[in-house]
C-alpha positions as CSV (number, residue, x, y, z in Angstrom):
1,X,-122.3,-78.9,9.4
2,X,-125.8,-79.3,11.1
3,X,-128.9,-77.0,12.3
4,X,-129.2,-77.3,15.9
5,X,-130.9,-75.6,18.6
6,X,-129.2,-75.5,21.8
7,X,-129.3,-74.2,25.6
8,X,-126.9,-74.1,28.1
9,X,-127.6,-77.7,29.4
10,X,-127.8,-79.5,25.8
11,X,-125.1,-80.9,24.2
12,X,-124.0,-78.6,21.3
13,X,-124.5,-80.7,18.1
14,X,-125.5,-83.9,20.1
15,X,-122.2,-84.1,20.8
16,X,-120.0,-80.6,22.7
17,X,-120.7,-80.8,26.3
18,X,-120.8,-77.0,27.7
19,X,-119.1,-76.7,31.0
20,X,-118.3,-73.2,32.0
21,X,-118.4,-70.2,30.3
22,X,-115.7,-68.4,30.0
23,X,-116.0,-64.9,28.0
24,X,-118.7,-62.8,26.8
25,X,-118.6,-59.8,24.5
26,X,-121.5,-58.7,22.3
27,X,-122.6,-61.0,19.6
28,X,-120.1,-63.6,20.7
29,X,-119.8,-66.1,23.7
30,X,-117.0,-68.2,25.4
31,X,-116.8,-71.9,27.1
32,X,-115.3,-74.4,28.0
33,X,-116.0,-77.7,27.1
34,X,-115.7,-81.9,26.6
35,X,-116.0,-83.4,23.6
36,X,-118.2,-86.4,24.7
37,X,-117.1,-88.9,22.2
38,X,-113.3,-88.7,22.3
39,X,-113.9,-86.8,26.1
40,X,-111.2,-84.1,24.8
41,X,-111.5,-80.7,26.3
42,X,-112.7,-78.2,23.6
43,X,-113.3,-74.6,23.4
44,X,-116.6,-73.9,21.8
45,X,-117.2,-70.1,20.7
46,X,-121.5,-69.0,19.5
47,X,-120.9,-65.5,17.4
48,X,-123.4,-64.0,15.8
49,X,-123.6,-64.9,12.1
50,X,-123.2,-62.1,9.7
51,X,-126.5,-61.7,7.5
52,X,-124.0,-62.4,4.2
53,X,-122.9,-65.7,5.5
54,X,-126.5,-66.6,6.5
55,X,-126.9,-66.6,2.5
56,X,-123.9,-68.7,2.2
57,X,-123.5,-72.7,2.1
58,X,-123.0,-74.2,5.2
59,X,-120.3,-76.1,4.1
60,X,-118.6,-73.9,2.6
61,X,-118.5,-71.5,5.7
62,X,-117.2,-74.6,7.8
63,X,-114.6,-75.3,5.1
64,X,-113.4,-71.8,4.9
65,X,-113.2,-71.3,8.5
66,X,-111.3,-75.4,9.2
67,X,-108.4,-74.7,6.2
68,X,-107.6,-70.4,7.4
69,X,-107.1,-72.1,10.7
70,X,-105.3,-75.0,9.3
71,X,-102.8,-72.9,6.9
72,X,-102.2,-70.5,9.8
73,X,-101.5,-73.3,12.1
74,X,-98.8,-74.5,9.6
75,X,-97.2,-71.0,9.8
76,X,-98.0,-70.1,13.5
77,X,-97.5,-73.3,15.3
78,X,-99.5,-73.4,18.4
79,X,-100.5,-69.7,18.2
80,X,-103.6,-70.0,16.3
81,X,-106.6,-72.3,17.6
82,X,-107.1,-75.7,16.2
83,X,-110.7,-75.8,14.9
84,X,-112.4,-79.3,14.9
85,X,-116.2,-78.2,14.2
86,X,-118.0,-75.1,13.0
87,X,-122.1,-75.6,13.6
88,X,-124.6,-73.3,12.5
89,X,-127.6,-72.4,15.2
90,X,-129.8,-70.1,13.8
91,X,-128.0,-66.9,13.8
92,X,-125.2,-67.9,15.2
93,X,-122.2,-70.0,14.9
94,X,-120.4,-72.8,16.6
95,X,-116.7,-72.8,16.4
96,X,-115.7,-75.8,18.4
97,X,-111.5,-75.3,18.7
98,X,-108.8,-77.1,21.2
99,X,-108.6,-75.4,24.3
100,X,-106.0,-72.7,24.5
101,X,-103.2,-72.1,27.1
102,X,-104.4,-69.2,29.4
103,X,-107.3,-67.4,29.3
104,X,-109.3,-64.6,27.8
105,X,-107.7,-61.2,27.4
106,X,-111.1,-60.4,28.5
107,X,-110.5,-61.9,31.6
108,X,-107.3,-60.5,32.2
109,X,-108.7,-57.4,31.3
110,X,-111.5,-57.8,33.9
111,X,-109.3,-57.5,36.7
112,X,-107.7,-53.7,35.5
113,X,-105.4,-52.3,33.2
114,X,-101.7,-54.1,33.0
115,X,-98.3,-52.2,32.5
116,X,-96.7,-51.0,29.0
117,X,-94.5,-53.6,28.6
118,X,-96.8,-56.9,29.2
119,X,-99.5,-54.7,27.4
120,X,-96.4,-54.2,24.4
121,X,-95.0,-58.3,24.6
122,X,-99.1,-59.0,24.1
123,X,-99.6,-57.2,21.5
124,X,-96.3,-58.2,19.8
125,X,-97.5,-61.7,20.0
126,X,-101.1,-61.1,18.5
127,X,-99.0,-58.9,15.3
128,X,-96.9,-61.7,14.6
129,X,-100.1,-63.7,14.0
130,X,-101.9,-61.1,12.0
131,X,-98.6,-60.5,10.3
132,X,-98.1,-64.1,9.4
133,X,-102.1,-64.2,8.2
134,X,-101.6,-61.2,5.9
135,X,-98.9,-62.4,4.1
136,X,-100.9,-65.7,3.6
137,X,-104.0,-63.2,2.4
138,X,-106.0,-63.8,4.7
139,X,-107.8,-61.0,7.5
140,X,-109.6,-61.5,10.4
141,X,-111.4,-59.3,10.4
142,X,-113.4,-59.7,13.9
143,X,-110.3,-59.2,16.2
144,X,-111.2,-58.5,19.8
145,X,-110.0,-59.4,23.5
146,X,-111.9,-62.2,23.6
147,X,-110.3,-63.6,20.8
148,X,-106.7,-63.5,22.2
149,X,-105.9,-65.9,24.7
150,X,-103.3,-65.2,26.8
151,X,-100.4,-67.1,28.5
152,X,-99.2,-66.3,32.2
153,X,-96.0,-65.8,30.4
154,X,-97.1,-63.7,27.5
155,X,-97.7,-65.9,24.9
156,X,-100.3,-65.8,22.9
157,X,-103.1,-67.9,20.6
158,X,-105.6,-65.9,18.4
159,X,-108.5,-67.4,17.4
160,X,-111.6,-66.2,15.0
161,X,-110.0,-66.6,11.7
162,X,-112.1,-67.4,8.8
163,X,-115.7,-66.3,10.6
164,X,-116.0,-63.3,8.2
165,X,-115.2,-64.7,5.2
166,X,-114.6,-62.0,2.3
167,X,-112.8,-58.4,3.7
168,X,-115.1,-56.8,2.5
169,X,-117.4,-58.4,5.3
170,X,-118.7,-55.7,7.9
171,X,-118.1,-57.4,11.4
172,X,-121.5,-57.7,13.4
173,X,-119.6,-58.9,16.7
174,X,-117.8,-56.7,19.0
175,X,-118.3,-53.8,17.5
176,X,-116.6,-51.5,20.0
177,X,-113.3,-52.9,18.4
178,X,-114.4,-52.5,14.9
179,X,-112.4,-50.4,12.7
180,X,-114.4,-46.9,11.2
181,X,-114.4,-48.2,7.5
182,X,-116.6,-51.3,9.1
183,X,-118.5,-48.9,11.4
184,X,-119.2,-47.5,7.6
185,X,-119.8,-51.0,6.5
186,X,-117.2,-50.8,4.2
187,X,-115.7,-54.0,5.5
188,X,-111.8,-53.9,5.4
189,X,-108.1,-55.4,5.4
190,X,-105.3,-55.7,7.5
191,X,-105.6,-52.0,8.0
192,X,-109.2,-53.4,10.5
193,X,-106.9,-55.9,11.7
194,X,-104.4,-53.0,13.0
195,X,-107.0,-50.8,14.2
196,X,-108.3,-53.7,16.0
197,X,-105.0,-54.4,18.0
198,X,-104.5,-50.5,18.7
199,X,-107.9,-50.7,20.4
200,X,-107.0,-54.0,22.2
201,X,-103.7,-52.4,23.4
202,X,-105.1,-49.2,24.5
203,X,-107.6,-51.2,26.6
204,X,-104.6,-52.6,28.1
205,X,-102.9,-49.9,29.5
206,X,-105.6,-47.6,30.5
207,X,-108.3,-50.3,31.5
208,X,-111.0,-48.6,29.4
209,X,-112.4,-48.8,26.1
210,X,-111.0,-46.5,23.2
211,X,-114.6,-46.4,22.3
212,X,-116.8,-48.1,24.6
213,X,-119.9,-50.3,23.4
214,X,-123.2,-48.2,23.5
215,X,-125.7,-51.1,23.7
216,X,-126.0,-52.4,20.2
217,X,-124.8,-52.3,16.5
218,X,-125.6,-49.1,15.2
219,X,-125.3,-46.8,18.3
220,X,-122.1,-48.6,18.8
221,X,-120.5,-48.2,14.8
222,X,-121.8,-44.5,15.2
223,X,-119.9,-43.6,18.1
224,X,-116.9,-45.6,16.4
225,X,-116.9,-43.5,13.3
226,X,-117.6,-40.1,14.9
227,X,-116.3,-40.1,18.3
228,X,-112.9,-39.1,19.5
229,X,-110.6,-40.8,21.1
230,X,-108.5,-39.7,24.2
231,X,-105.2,-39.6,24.2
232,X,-103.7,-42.8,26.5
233,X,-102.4,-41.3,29.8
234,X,-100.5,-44.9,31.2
235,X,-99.4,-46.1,27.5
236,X,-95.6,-45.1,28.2
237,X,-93.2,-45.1,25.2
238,X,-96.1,-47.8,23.9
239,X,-98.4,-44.2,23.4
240,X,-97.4,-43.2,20.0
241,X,-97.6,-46.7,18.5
242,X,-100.7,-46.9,19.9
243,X,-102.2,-43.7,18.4
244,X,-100.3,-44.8,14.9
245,X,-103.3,-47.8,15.0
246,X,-105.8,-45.9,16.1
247,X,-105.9,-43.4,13.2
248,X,-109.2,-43.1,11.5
249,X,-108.0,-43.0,7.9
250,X,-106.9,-46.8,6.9
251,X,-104.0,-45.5,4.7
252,X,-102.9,-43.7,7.5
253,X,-102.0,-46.3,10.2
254,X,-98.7,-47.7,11.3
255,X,-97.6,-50.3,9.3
256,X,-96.8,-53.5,10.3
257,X,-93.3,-53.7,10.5
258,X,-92.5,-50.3,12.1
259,X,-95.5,-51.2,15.3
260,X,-92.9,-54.9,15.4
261,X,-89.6,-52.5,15.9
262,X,-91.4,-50.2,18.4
263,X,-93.0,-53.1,20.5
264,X,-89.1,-54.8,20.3
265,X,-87.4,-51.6,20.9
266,X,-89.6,-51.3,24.3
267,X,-88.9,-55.2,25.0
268,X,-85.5,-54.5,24.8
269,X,-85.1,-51.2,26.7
270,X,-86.8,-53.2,29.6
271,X,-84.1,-55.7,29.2
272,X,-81.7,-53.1,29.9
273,X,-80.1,-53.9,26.9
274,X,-77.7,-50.8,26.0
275,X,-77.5,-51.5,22.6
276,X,-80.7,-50.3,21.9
277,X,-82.1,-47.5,22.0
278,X,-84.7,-46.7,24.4
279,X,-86.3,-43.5,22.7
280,X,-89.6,-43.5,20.8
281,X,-89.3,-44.5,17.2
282,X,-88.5,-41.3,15.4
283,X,-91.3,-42.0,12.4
284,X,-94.3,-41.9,15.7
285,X,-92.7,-38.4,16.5
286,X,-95.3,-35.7,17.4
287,X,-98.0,-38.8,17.6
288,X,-99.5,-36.6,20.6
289,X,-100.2,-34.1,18.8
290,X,-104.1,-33.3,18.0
291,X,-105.3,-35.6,14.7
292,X,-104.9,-33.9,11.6
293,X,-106.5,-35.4,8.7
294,X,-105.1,-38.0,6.2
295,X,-106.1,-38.2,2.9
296,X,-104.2,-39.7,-0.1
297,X,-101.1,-39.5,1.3
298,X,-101.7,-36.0,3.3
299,X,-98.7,-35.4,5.8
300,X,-99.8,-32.4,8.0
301,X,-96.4,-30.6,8.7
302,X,-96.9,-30.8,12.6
303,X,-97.6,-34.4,13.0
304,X,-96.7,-37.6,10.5
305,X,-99.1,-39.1,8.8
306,X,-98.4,-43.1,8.6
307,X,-98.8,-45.2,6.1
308,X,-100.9,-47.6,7.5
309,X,-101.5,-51.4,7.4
310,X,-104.2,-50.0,4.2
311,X,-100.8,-48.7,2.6
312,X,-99.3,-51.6,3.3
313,X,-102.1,-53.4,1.9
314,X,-103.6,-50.6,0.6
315,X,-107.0,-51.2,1.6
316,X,-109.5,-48.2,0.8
317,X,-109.6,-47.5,-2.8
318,X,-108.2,-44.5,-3.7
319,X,-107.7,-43.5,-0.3
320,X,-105.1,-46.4,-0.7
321,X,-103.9,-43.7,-3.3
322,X,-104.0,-41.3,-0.3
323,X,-101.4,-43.6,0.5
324,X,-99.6,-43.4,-2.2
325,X,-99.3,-40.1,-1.3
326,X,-102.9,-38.7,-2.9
327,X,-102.1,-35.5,-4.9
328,X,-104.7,-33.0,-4.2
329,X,-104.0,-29.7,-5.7
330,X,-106.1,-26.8,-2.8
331,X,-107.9,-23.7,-4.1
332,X,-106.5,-20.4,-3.7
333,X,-106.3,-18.7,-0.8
334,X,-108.4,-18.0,2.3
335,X,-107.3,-15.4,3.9
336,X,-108.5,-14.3,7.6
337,X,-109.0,-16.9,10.7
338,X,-110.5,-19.8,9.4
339,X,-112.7,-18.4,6.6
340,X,-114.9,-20.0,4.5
341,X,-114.3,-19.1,1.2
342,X,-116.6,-19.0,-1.8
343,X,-115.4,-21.7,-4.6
344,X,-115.5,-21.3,-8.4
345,X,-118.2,-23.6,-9.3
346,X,-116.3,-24.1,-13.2
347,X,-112.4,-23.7,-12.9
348,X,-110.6,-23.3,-16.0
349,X,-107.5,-24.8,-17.7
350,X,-104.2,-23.8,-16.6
351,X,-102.3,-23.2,-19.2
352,X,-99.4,-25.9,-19.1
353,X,-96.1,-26.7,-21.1
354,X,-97.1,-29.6,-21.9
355,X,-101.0,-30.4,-23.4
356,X,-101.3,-33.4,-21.6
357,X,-101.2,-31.9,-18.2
358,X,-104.6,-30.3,-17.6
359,X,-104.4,-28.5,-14.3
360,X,-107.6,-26.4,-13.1
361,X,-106.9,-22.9,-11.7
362,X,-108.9,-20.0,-11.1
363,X,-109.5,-16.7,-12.8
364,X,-106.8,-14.6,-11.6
365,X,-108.0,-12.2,-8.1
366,X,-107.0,-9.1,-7.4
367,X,-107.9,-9.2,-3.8
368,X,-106.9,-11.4,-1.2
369,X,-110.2,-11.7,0.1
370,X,-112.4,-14.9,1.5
371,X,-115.0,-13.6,-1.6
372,X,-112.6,-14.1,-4.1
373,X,-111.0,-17.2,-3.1
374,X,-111.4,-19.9,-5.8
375,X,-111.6,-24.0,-4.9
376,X,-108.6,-24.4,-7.0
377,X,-104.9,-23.4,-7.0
378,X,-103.8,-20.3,-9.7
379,X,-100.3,-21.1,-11.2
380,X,-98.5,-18.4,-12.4
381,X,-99.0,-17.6,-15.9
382,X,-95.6,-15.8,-16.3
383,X,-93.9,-19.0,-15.1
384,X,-91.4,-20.7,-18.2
385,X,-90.3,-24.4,-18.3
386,X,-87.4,-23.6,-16.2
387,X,-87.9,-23.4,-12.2
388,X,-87.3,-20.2,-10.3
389,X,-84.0,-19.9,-9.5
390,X,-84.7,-20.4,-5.4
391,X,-85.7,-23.8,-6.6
392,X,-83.5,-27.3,-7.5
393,X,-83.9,-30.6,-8.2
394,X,-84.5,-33.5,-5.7
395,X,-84.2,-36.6,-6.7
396,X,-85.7,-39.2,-4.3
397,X,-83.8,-42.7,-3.5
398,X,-87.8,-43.7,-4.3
399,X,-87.0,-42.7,-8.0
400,X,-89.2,-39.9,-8.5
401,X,-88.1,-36.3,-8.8
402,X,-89.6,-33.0,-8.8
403,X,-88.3,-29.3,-7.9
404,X,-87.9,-28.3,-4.4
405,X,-87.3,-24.6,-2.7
406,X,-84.0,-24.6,-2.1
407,X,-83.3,-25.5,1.7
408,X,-85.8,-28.6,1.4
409,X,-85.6,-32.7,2.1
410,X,-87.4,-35.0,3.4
411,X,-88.4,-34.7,6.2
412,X,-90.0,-38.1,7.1
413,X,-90.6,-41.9,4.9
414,X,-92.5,-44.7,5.2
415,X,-92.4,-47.5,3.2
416,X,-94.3,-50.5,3.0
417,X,-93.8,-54.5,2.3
418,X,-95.8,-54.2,-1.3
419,X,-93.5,-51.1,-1.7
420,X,-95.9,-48.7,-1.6
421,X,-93.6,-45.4,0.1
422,X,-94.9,-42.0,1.1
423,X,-92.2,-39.3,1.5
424,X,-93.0,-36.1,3.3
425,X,-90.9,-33.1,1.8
426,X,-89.7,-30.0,4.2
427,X,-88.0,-27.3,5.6
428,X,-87.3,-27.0,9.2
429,X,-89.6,-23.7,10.6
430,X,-91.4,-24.0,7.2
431,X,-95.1,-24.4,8.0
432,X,-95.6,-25.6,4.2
433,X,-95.3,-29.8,3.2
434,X,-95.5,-31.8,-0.2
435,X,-96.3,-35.5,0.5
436,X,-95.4,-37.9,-2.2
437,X,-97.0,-41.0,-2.1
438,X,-96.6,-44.5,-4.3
439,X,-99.1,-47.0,-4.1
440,X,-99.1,-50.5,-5.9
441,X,-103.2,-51.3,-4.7
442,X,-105.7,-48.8,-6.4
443,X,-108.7,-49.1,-8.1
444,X,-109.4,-47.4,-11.6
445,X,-111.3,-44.0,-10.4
446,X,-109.8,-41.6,-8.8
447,X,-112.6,-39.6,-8.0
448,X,-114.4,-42.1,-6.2
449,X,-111.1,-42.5,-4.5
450,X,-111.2,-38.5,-2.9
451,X,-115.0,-39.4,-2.2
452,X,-114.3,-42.0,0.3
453,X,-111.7,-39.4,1.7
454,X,-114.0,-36.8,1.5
455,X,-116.4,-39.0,3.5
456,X,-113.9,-40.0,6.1
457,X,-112.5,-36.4,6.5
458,X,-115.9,-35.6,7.8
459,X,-115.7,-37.8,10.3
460,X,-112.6,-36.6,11.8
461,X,-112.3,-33.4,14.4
462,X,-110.6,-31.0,12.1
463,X,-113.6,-28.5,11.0
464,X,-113.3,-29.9,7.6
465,X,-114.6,-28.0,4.5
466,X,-114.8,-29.2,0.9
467,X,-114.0,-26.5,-1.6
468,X,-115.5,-27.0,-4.3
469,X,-116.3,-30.2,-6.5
470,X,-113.9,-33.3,-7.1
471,X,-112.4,-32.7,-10.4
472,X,-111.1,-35.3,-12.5
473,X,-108.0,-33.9,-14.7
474,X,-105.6,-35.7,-17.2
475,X,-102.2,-35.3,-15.6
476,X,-98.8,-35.7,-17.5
477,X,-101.3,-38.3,-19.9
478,X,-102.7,-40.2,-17.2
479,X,-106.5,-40.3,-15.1
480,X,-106.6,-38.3,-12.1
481,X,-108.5,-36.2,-10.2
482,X,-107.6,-33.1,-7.6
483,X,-109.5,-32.1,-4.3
484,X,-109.0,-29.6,-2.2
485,X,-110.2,-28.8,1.5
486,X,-109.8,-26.5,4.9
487,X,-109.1,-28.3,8.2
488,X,-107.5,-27.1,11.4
489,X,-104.3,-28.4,12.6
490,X,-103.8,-27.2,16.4
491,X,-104.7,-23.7,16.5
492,X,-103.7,-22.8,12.3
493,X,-106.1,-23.1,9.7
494,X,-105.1,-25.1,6.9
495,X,-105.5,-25.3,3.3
496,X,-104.9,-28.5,1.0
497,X,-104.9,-29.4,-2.5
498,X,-104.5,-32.9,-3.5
499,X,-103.7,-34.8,-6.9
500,X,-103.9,-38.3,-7.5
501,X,-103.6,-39.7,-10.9
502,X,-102.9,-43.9,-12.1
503,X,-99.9,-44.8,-14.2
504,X,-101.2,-48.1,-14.5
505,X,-104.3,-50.8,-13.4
506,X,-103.6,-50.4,-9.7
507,X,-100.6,-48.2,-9.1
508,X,-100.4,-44.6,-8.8
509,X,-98.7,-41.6,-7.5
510,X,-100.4,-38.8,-4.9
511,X,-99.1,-34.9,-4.3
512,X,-100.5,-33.1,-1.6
513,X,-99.5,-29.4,-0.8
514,X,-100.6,-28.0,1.8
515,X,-100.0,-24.6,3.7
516,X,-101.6,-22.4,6.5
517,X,-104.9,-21.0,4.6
518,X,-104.2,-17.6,5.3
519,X,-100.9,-17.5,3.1
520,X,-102.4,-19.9,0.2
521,X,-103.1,-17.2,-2.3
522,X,-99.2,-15.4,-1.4
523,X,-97.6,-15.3,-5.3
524,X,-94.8,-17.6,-3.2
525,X,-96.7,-20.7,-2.9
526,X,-98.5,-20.3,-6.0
527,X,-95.4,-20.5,-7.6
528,X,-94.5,-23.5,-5.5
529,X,-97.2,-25.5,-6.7
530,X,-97.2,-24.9,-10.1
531,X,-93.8,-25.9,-10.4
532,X,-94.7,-28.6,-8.3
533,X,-97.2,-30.0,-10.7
534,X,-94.9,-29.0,-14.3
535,X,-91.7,-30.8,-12.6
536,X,-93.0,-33.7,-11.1
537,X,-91.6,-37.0,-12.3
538,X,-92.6,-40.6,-10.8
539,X,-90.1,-43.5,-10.4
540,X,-92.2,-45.6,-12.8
541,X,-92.6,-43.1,-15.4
């Protein structure tokens, strides 16, 4: 790979011949070109070099980039572009690739939004790619419609692979499509990769932005993180899939495999074939509703959180636990509109039946109060080893068990290809929900895990409040650590406490209770959770 400077009329290299350009978003360009020694037609794309792989050896960033596009060639024949050069200009880079059928989804998307179902065969195509990528390990990373190229009868190439080298890169073109955990430059997974395609689909169908590019890097990633998103008004049944990617938490976006059946299932429908059913997968159910937050696993009773493509690949630490269902045992309770109670600065043990299962709680209150609300939950010291009679036990197909109020299921799973699973547990007309989650793809603290999703709960539009400190506990023996937290969800005020804890290097189990704040301190749902936490059982343990 060579240094080169090069304008517009100069051969790239001493060699690439630029003829027209084709695409332009920020920090990347798009032409057409000749190859002037073997006079082959080439694409040749300049993208601005991230400042880590300025560090990094030249050859090895050509190297990296030629084999991701050679292995994903092998496994998605003629939908990933063919790269013959990679050549380094300051701070930029050369990717010189065969030309792709079609053009630009840039272009297309120049000339106005398109229908649902080209919008849903598109994006069907570009998943199949990132699927295939993912299970060879590899991310993209930088996905954005300048990077699909598009066929006049749908099919697609993607190209870009390889340019940001480790996930944990922060993308520096594009940014408008970036995902919030690179906006934080936290880099990412396949979980960016998804967020990326429900931004490129939602451009689709309603011809705009999701979040539209503010002039340069930071303004842009701000206004990524922070901003929210309207709801799509032309998506069709392709709306709730859509929303399922765009959700701010990584551990709470569709997963792979259940955006492929509700792309096919629209497909289909518009097929007219009557074997399938035309209806909106039931798991993106009450998608429309306003965002709740997600953390470890948190399934706000009115709308489902999905595992996303990080609990499929599990990509934010301990938020990945949030996937696995995050345990997060909430405070005690807040009652009045939305109050802001005061939190116990030193919560004491709960005693427990068994000494390995440390639970904080607070000093018991004698008033229902907002000033004598504690930041964590108050089991019932009367309760015995055996669960109030209005309770049973469930035993999950998952493996793990734990007592339920009688009248209780499930109420909505996901699982996920590294079998990671997150079961939401329910009653019809009951406004209260225990999520479950099991991830395989957690890192070793699980406090800095509810950090990160105390960081990205800020971000989100739910008046989120923190009560209280992160705690780490010993739970049943194992490392954990509980958060709890207000948040709105539609017009009730909501109350959450969370528990995560590891039952090995990188897998883990989440509980997260969570019922209208006004009713958290009632000696009902104390009594819930307490028995949650004694009875609980995971699959692996």
């Amino acid at each position: 790979m060579v240094k080169v400077q090069v304008s517009t009329d100069e051969l790239v290299a001493g060699r690439y011949r630029l003829l027209e350009g084709v695409q332009h978003e920020e920090g990347r360009e798009g032409w057409h070109g000749q190859d002037v020694e073997s006079e082959r037609p080439v694409t040749l794309t300049r993208s601005r070099l991230p400042a880590h792989l300025r560090e990094e050896a030249e050859l090895r960033t050509a190297v990296r980039i030629t084999r991701e596009s050679e292995a994903l060639g092998l496994v998605c024949p003629g939908r990933v572009s063919v790269v013959f050069d990679v050549v380094e200009d300051k701070d930029f880079l050369w990717t010189v690739t065969a030309r792709p059928e079609g053009v630009p989804l840039s272009v297309l998307l120049g000339h106005g939004p398109v229908d649902y179902v080209r919008a849903a065969r598109i994006g069907l195509g570009v998943l199949d790619v990132l699927g295939a990528a993912h299970q060879e390990g590899i991310t993209h990373g930088d996905l954005s419609p300048g990077q699909v190229w598009v066929e006049e009868q749908g099919g697609v190439t993607v190209a870009g692979f390889g340019l940001m080298g480790a996930s944990a890169s922060p993308r520096v073109t594009a940014p408008s499509y970036a995902s919030p955990e690179q906006a934080r430059g936290e880099g990412g997974g396949p979980a960016t990769d998804l967020w990326a395609l429900g931004a490129i689909m939602y451009e689709m169908v309603e011809g705009r932005p999701a979040i539209r590019d503010r002039g340069g890097l930071e303004a842009t990633f701000r206004a990524v993180e922070r901003l929210p998103i309207r709801a799509p008004l032309s998506a069709g049944p392709l709306s709730p899939a859509i929303q399922g990617l765009l959700r701010r938490d990584p551990v709470e976006r569709v997963p792979e495999s259940v955006v492929r059946e509700a792309l096919t299932r629209i497909l289909k429908a518009e097929l007219d074939d009557d074997s399938m059913p035309t209806e909106t997968l039931p798991i993106f159910r009450d998608l429309d509703a306003p965002p709740t937050r997600r953390v470890w696993g948190k399934v706000p009773l009115s709308r489902p959180v999905l595992l996303g493509g990080a609990l499929a690949v599990t990509v934010v630490c301990f938020a990945g636990l949030t996937a696995a269902g995050g345990l997060s045992e909430r405070g005690t309770s807040a009652s009045g509109p939305a109050p802001s109670p005061r939190v116990s600065a030193t919560p004491s043990p709960t005693p427990s039946a068994s000494p390995s299962n440390t639970v904080p709680q607070q000093a018991p209150s004698t008033s229902p109060s907002p000033s004598s609300s504690s930041a964590s939950p108050s089991p019932s010291h009367t309760l015995t080893e055996d669960p109030p009679t209005s309770f049973f036990r469930y035993t999950a197909p998952q493996g793990f068990s734990v007592e339920l109020p009688k009248g209780w299921k499930p109420l909505r799973t996901e699982n996920s290809a590294d079998g990671s699973y997150r079961v939401t547990l329910g009653a019809s007309g009951d406004p209260r929900t225990l999520v479950v989650t099991y991830s395989t793809q957690l890192t070793s603290d699980p406090v800095a895990v509810w950090r990160e999703v105390d960081t990205s709960l800020r971000g989100d539009s739910i008046a989120y409040e923190r009560l209280g400190d992160i705690r780490a506990v010993t739970y049943q023996g194992y490392k954990g650590a509980d958060m709890e937290w207000l948040s709105t969800n539609g017009q009730v005020r909501e109350r959450t406490f969370g528990r995560g804890y590891l039952i090995g290097d990188h897998e883990g189990f989440s509980l997260r209770w969570t019922t209208p704040a006004a009713d958290w301190d009632t000696t009902a749902n104390r009594a819930a959770l307490a028995t949650f936490l004694r009875t609980f059982k995971g699959g692996s343990q």
